[in-house]
C-alpha positions in Angstrom: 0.0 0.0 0.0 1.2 3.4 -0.9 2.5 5.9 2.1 -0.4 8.2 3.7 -0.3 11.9 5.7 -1.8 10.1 8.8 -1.1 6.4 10.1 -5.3 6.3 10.5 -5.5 7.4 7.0 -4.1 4.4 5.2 -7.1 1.9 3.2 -6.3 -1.2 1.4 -8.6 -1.3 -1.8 -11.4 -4.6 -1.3 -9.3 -5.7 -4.9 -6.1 -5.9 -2.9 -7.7 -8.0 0.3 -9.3 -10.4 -1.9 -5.8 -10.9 -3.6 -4.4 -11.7 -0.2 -6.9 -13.8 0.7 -6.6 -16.2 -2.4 -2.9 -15.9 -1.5 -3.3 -16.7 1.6 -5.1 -20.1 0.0 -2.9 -20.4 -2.6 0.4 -20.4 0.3 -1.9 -23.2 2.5 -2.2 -20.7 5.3 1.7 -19.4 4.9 0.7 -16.1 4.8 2.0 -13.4 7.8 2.4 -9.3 7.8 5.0 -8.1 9.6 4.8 -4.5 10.0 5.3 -1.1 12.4 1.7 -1.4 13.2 0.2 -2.9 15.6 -1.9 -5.9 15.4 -5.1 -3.8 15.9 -4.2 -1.5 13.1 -2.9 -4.0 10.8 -6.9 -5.8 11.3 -8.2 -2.6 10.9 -6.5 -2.1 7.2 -7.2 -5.6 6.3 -11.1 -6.2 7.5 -12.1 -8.3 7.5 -9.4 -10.4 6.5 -6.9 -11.3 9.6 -3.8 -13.0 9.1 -1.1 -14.4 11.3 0.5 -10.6 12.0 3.9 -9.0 14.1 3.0 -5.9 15.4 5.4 -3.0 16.6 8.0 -4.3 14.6 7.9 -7.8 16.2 7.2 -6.8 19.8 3.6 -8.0 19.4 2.7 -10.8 17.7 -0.1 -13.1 16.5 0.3 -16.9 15.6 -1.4 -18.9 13.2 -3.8 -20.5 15.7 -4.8 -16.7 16.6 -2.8 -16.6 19.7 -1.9 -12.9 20.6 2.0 -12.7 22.1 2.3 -9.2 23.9 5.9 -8.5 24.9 6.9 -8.5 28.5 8.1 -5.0 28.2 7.7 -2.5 31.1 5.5 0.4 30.2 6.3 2.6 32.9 9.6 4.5 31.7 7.5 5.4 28.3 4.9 7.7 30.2 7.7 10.5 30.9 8.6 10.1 26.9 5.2 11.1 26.6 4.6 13.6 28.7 7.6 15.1 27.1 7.1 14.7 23.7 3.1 15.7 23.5 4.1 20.2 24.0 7.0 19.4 21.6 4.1 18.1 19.0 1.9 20.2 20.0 4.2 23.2 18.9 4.8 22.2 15.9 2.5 22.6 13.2 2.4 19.1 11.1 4.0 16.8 13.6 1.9 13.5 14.5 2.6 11.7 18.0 1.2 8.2 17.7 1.1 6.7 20.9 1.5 2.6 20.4 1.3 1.5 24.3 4.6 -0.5 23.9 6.1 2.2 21.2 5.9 6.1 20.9 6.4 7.5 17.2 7.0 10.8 16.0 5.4 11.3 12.2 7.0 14.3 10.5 5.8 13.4 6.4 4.1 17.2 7.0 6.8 18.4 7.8 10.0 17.0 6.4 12.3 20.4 7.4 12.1 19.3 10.9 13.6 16.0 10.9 16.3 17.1 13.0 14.3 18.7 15.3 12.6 15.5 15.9 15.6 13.6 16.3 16.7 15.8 18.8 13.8 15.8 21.0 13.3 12.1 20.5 16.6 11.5 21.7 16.6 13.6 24.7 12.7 12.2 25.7 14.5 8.7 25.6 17.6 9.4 27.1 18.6 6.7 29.3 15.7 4.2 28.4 18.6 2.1 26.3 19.1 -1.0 25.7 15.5 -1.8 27.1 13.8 1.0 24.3 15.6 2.3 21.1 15.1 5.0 18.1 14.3 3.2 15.1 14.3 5.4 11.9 11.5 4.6 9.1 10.2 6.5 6.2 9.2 10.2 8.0 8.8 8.8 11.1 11.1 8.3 14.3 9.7 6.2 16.7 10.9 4.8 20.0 10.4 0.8 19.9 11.6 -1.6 22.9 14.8 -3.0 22.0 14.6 -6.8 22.5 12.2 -7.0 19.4 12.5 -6.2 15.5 11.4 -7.3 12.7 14.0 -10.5 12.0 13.0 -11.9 15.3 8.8 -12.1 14.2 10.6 -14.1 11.1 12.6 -16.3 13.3 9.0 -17.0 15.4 6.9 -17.9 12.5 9.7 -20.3 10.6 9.1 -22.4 13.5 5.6 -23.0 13.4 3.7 -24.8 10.6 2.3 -23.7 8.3 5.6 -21.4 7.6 7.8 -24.5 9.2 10.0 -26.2 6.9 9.5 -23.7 3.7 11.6 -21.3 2.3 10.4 -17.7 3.4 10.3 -14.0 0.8 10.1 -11.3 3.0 8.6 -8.3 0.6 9.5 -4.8 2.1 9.6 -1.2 1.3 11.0 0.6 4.0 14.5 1.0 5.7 12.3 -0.9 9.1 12.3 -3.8 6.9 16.1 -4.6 6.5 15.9 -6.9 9.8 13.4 -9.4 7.8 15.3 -8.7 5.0 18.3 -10.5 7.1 16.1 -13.1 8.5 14.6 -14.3 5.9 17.7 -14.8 3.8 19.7 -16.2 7.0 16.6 -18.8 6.9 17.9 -19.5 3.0 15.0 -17.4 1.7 14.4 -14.7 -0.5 13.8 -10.8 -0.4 12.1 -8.6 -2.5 12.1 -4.7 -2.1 9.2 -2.5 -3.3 10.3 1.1 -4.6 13.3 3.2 -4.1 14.2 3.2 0.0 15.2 -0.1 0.0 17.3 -2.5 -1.9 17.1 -6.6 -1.8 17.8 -9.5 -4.0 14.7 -8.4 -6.1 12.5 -5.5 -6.7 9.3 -4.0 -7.9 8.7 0.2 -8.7 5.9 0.3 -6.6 3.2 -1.3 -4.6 0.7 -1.6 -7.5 3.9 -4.1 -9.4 4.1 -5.9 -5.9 0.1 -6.5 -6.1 0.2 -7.7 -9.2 3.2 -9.6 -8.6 1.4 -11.4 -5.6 -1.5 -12.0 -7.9 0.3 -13.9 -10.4 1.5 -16.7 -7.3 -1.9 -16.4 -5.8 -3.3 -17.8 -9.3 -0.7 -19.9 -9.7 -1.1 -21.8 -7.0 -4.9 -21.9 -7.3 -4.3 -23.6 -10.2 -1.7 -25.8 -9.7 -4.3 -27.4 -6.5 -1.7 -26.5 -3.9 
């Protein structure tokens, strides 16, 4: 899906979930997003499909028998961040504070001359919360994640449970958040595929319209192949 203004303004076209659903058959259930979100939002996109989804870059995480993981991460530390961070918005005209629970993000796609100014409040907000949170850079956004999770360790979870067990993973990614699967996926012998011009991976598509109908081709492939 293409980048929005507003985290709650991204939609994923009906065309596009019924793709992933007949992937989803075509893959015999081996289907999983893996994504900044969190599980919530990543249903909310997809209604009313739900798949096996990592949330908060890996720090949340549901299986494929629907079983919701929630990391064991202390949540106290992150209410000064944002008690610090809110005025600091709040003072700047197009700055977005999303506020995850277990993550804090700072949006600034509105305003891309204050990058720096975000990465200096972000840094002092979270000063001293390291290793147990860190700053983890994605496209316009800066967002304070806890530490013990990313997006290679959600990989590692789902290659060992069926129906992902035992088959050789392709991570598709288009951000800089994504070069952790990127790594897992291949350290698991599998392959990687990066969609547009932020990332780069052993194979690539311009844009998320070529990666949907790229996914279309294997979801009809396998529908007729009977797999």
């Amino acid at each position: 899906m293409e980048f929005a203004d507003t985290p709650g303004s991204v939609k994923v076209d009906p065309p596009v979930i019924d793709m992933l659903l007949r992937l989803q058959v075509a893959l015999d259930g081996a289907l999983a997003v893996i994504s900044g979100r969190s599980v919530a939002e990543i249903d909310r996109i997809l209604a009313p499909l739900q798949l096996p989804a990592a949330g908060l870059h890996g720090a949340q995480r549901r299986d494929c028998a629907g079983v919701l993981h929630v990391p064991d991460v202390h949540e106290a530390p992150l209410d000064a961040v944002r008690r610090e961070l809110q005025p600091f918005v709040e003072a700047h005209a197009g700055l977005l504070l999303e506020d995850k629970r277990w993550a804090i993000a700072v949006h600034y796609r509105r305003a891309p001359d204050l990058r720096d100014e975000v990465w200096r409040a972000m840094t002092a907000a979270s000063s001293g919360l390291s290793p147990a949170f860190k700053l983890l850079e994605g496209d316009m956004v800066l967002e304070l994640k806890p530490g013990r999770f990313d997006k290679a360790a959600a990989v590692d979870a789902f290659m060992r449970e069926a129906p992902f067990r035992g088959r050789v993973p392709v991570f598709v990614g288009d951000d800089v958040t994504d070069y952790d699967g990127f790594c897992a996926a291949r350290r698991h012998g599998g392959v990687t595929v990066a969609v547009g011009p932020r990332v780069t991976a052993q194979w690539y598509l311009p844009d998320p319209g070529a990666a949907c109908a790229w996914l279309m081709q294997i979801a009809e492939q396998g529908n007729g192949s009977g797999n």
